[in-house]
C-alpha positions in Angstrom: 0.0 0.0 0.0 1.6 3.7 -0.7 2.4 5.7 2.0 -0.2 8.7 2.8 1.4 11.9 2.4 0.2 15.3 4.0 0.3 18.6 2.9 2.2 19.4 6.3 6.1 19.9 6.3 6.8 20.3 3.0 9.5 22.4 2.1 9.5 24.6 -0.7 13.0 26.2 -2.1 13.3 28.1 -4.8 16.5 29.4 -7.3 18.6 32.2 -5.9 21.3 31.5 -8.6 22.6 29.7 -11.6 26.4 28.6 -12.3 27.7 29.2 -15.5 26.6 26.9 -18.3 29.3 23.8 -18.7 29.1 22.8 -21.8 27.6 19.2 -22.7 28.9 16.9 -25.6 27.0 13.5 -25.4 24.4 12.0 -23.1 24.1 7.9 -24.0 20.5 6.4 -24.7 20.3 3.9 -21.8 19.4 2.5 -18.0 22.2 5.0 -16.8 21.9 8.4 -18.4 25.7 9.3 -18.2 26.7 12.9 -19.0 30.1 14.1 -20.9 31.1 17.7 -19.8 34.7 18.3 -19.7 35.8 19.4 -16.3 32.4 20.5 -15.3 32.9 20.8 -11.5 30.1 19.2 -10.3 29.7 17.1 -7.3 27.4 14.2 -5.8 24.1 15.3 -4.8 24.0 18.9 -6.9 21.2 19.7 -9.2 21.8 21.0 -12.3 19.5 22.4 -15.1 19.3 21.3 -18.2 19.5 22.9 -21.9 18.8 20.1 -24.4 18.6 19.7 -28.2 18.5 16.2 -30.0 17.5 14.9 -26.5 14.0 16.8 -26.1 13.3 15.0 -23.1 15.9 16.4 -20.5 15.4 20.1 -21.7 14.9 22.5 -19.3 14.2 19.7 -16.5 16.6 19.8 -13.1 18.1 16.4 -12.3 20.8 15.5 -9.4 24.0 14.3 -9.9 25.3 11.4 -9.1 28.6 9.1 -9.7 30.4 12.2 -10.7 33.7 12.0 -12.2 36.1 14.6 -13.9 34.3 14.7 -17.2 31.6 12.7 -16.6 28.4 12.3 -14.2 25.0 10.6 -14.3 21.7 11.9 -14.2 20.5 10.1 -10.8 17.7 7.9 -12.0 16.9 9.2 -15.6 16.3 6.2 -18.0 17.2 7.8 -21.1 16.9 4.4 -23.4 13.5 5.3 -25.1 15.0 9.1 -25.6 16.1 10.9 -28.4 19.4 11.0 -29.3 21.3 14.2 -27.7 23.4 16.7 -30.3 24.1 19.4 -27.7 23.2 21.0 -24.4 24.6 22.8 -21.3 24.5 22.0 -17.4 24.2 24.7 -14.7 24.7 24.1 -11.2 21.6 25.4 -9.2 21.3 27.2 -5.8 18.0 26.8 -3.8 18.7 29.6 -1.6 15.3 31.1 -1.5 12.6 29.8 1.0 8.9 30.3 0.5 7.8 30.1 3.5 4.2 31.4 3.4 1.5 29.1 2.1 -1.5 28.6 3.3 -2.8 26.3 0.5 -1.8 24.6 -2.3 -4.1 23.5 -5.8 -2.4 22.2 -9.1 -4.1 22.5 -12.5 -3.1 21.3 -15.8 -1.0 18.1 -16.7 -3.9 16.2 -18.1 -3.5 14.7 -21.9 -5.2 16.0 -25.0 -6.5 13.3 -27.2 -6.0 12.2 -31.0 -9.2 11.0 -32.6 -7.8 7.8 -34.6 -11.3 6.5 -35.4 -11.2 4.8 -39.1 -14.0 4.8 -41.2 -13.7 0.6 -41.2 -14.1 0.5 -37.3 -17.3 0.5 -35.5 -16.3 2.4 -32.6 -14.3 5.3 -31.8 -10.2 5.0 -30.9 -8.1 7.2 -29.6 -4.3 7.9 -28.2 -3.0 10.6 -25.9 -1.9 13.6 -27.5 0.6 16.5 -25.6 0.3 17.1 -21.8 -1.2 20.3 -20.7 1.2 22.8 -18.9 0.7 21.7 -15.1 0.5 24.8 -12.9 0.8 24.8 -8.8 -1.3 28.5 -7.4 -0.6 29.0 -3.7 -2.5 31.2 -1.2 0.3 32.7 0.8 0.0 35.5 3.8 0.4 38.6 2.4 3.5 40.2 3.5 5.6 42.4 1.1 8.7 41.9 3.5 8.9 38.5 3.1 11.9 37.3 1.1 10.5 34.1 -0.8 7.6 36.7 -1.7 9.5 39.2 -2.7 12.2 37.0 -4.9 9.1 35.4 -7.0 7.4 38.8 -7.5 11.4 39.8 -8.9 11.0 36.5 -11.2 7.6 37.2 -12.3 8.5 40.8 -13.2 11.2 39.7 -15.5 8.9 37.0 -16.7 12.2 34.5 -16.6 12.0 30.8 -16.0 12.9 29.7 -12.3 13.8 26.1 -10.7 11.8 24.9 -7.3 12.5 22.0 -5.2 9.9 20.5 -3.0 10.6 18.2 -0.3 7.8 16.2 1.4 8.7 16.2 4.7 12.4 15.8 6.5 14.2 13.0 4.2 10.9 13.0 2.7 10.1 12.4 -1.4 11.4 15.3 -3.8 9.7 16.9 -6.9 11.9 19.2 -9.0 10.9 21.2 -11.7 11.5 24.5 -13.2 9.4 26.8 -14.7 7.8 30.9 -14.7 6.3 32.4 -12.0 3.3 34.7 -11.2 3.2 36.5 -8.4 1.2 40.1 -8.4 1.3 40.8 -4.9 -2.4 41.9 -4.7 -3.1 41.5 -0.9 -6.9 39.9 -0.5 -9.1 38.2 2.3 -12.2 37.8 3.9 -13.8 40.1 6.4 -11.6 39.7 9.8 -9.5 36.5 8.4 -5.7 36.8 7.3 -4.8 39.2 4.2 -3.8 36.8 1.8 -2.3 37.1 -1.7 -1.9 34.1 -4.6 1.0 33.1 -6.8 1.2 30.4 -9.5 4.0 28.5 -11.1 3.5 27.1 -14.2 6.1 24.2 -15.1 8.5 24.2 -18.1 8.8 20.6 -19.1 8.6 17.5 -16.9 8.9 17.3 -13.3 11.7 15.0 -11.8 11.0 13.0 -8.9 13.6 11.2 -6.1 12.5 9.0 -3.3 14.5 11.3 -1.1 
């Protein structure tokens, strides 16, 4: 049976900076997704954002390292054997220094399939396959406070409309989703009569999430 998971403890980081990019020259197709970069500098346990061409499905996703060598390292957990076959890309080496810290609630919207009619006029009932994913989007409730530092660096990001990478981790040593993508974050304080001034923000991913058991 899965383990039942609250909404309670879960920590939220987000971005505060981005290494330079370190160039990539080959990813392999396989159970291991090992990396080339030559003297990229990376350790164990960093995460890293990917650029991708050829190999669609690792752009603009954030993986962690893992089995890092001098001009090597593997994407912890990625099986890259059904992938397309990678032509060029960069790594950078991402900070989660920024804390959001003020949520009240938490809804996600999005991610479901579109569908692709492939009915034939010699069948007798209706087929279909799934289509593209819809962007998924996560919109908090947070307590208003325009001092607050997490609040304040999204409403920076949404400003300059540029792409930023989160980490959420479900409790201490608990499950982690990683994903990157643009924020929205107005500000606007709002509320109910004699309840907390509240404001919302939405992130709406870029690509795939990327998941670790801890």
């Amino acid at each position: 049976m899965a383990q039942v998971r609250k909404w309670s403890n879960v920590a939220v980081a987000m971005q505060s900076a981005l290494g330079a990019a370190k160039t990539l020259t080959a990813i392999t197709q396989g159970a291991t997704a090992t990396v080339t970069s030559t003297a990229h500098g990376f350790v164990n346990g960093d995460y890293v954002l990917l650029t991708a061409q050829g190999m669609r499905q690792v752009d603009g996703r954030v993986f962690r390292v893992a089995s890092s060598t001098a001009n090597n390292f593997v994407l912890e957990g990625e099986d890259t054997s059904s992938y397309d076959a990678f032509s060029s890309g960069s790594a950078q080496l991402i900070t989660f220094g920024t804390s959001i810290t003020t949520a009240t609630s938490v809804s996600s919207s999005g991610g479901d399939f579109d569908f692709i009619d492939t009915t034939t006029i010699h069948g007798n009932a209706k087929t279909q396959i799934p289509g593209l994913a819809n962007p998924a989007t996560y919109t908090f409730d947070n307590i208003w406070d325009v001092s607050d530092a997490g609040l304040k660096a999204m409403k920076l990001a949404s400003d300059a409309q540029a792409p930023r990478c989160f980490k959420f981790v479900f409790g201490q040593g608990g499950q982690i989703m990683l994903f990157n993508g643009y924020v929205g974050a107005s500000l606007l304080p709002g509320g109910q009569a004699q309840d907390k001034v509240t404001t919302s923000t939405a992130i709406t991913m870029f690509g795939s999430p990327t998941y670790y058991a801890s």
